[in-house]
N, C-alpha and C positions, 0 to 999 in steps of 0.2 A: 525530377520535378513533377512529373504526373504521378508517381506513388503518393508525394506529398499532398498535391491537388485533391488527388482522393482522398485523403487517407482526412481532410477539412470539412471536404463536401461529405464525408459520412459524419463528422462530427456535430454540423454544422445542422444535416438534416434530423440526429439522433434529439439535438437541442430545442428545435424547432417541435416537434413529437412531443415530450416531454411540457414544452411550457403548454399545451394545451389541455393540461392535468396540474389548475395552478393551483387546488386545494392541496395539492399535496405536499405543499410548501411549507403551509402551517404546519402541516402533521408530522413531515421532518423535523421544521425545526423542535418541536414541543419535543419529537423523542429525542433526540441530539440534547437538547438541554436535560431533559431526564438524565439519560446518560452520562452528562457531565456531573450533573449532581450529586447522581452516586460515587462518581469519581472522587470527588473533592470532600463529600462524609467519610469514605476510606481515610485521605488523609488525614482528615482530622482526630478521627479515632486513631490513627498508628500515633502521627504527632501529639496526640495527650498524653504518650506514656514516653518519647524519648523527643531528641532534640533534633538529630540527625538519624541519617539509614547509611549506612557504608559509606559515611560521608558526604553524602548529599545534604543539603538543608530544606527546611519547606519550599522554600522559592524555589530553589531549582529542579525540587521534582514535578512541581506544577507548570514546569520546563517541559519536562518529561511526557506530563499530560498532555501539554499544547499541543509536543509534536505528536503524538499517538493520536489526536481529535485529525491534526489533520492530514498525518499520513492513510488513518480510515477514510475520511470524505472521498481520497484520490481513490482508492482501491474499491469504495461501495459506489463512487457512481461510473467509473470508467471500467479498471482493471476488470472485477467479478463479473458485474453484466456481461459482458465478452467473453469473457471464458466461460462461463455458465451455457451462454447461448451455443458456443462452438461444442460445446458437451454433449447438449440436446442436439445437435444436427450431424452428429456425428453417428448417434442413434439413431435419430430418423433417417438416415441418411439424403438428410438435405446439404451435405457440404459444398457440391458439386458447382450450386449457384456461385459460391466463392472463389472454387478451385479452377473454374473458369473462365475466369476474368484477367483480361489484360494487364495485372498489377499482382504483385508479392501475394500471395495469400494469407501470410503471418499477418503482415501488416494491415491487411484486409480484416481479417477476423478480429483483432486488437481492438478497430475503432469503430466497429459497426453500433456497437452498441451504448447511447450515453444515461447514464438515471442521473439528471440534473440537479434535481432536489436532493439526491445524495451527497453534494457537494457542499450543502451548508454546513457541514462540520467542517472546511478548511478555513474558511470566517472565524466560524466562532474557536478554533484550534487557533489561530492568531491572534484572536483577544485574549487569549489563557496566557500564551506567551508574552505578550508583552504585556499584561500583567507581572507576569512575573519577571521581570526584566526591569520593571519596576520598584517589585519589592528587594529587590538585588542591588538597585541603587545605584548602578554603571549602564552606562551608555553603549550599546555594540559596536564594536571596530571595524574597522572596512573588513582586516583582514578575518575578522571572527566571520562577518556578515557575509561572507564568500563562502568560508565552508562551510558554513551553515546552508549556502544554496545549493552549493557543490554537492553536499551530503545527503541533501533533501533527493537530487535529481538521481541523486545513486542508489537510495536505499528503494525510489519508487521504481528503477529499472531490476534491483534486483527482486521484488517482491512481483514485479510482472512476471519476471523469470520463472520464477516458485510455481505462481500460480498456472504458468504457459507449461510448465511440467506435469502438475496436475489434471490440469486440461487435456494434454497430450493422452495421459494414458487409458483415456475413453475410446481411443482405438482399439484398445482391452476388454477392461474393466464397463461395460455398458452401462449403470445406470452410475452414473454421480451425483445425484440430487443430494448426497451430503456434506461437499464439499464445504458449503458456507461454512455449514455449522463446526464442524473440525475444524476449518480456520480459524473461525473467529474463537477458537475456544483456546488455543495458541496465541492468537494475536495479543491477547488481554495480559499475557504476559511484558508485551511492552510498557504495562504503566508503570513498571519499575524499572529502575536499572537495572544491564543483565548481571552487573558485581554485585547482587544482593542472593544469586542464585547460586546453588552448587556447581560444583565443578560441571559434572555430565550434562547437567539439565543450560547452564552456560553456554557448554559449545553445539546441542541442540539447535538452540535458539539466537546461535551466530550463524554456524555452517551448514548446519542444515535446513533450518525454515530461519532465512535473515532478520530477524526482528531486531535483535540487538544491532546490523549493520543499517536497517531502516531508519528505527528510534532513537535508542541510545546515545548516538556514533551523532547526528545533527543535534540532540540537546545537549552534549558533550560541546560543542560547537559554539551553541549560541549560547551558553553559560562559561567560554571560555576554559573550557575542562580538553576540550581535544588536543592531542597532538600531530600533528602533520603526518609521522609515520602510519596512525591508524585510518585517517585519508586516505594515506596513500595506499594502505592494506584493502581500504571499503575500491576504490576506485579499479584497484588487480582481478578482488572476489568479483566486480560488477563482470567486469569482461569477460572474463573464465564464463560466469556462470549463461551470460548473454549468449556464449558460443556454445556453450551445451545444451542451450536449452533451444536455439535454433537449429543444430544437429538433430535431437531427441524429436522436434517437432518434423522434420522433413523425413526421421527414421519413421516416427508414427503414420505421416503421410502413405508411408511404402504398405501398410497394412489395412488401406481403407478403401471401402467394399462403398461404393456408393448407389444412388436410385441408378444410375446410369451403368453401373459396370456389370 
C-alpha cells in the first residue's frame, strides 16, 4: 500500500506541475489533430484505389487509428517521460535520489514523471473509435468491450516493458537522447494492421517491439476480429516480458556508478 501511496502522490504532483503550463494544451491539441489529419488523408488515398487492405475495411481501420491516437497519448505523457528521465540520471548520475528511497525503485522511476497535455490524444483516440464503431453499425458486446480493456491494459504493460529495456541499457550505452525518435519511427507502423506486413517485418513488430500486441490485438477486439487464444497469447507475452524486463532492470541496477559511489 505505501508503494502504491507513492507511486499517486508522484502522479498526482507530476499533474499538478504540468497544469501550470496550460498554453500547452492548445498547442497539443492543434498537433494531435495535425496528426490525425494526416492520418485519415493516408486513408483516404489508400481507400480511392481499393475497398479493403487484408481484409480490413475503412471503418475498422480507423479502428486501428483510434487505438494507435490512444495507445501514443499513454506512452507520450506517462511511459517516455519516465524513461527518458531515468536515462538522463543515469548519466548524470543522479539516480541515487531514487535508489534511496523507502519504496521499489522501478516503480519509483515509472511515475515520477507525467506530460499531461500529452494525454489529449487518448480523447480524441476515443472519438476516432467510436466513430468508427459507428460506421460499423454494431453495437460492442460486453464480452468484446472486455477484451478490448483487457488488451488495452496488456499492450500498455508490454510497451512499458519495451521501453523499461531501453531505458535499462543507459547503464551502457550513455547518451540515449534518441530513443524517441527510433521509437516513434516503429511505432507508426501500428496504423496498420500487422497482417498487411511481411513475414520478418510481422514478427518484429509482434516479438520484438510489441506493436502489433499493443494495437492490433485491442482493434482486433473492439471490431470483434479477436480471438480468445490471441488474448490469451497477448496476456502470457505480457508476463514473460514483465519478468524480463524487471530481471534486466535489477541486472542493470548491478552496474551503476552513482554521485555517491
Amino acid at each position: 500500500m505505501t508503494t502504491l501511496r507513492v507511486a499517486l502522490l508522484h502522479l498526482r504532483v507530476g499533474m499538478m506541475t504540468d497544469l501550470q503550463y496550460r498554453v500547452n494544451f492548445a498547442l497539443q491539441v492543434l498537433q494531435s489533430l495535425l496528426a490525425v489529419a494526416v492520418g485519415l488523408i493516408v486513408f483516404q488515398l489508400v481507400f480511392s484505389n481499393v475497398t479493403e487492405l487484408n481484409g480490413w475495411t475503412h471503418s475498422e481501420l480507423l479502428a486501428v487509428l483510434g487505438v494507435q491516437v490512444v495507445m501514443a497519448g499513454a506512452i507520450r505523457s506517462v511511459i517516455q517521460p519516465n524513461m527518458m528521465r531515468l536515462t538522463e540520471e543515469v548519466r548524470e548520475g543522479k539516480l541515487d535520489h531514487a535508489l534511496t528511497k523507502p519504496v521499489d525503485a522501478q516503480m519509483l522511476v515509472s511515475v515520477r514523471e507525467v506530460q499531461l497535455w500529452q494525454a489529449v490524444d487518448i480523447p480524441i483516440g476515443a472519438v476516432i473509435i467510436g466513430f468508427a464503431l459507428a460506421r460499423l453499425g454494431g453495437g460492442l458486446g460486453v464480452l468484446d468491450a472486455l477484451a478490448f480493456g483487457v488488451s488495452l491494459v496488456l499492450g500498455a504493460i508490454l510497451l512499458y516493458c519495451f521501453w523499461l529495456v531501453l531505458a535499462t541499457g543507459s547503464f551502457w550505452v550513455i547518451r540515449m537522447w534518441f530513443l524517441p525518435e527510433l521509437f516513434e519511427g516503429i511505432f507508426q507502423t501500428g496504423r496498420w494492421p500487422v497482417g498487411i506486413y511481411p513475414d520478418w517485418l510481422r514478427f518484429g513488430i509482434t516479438f520484438l517491439v510489441p506493436i502489433a500486441f499493443a494495437i492490433t490485438v485491442p482493434a482486433e477486439a473492439v471490431t470483434s476480429r479477436l480471438d480468445w487464444q490471441t488474448l490469451g497469447l497477448a496476456a502470457l507475452f505480457a508476463v514473460a516480458a514483465f519478468a524480463f524486463s524487471r530481471w534486466f532492470w535489477r541486472f542493470g541496477l548491478r552496474h551503476y556508478s552513482g554521485a555517491s559511489a
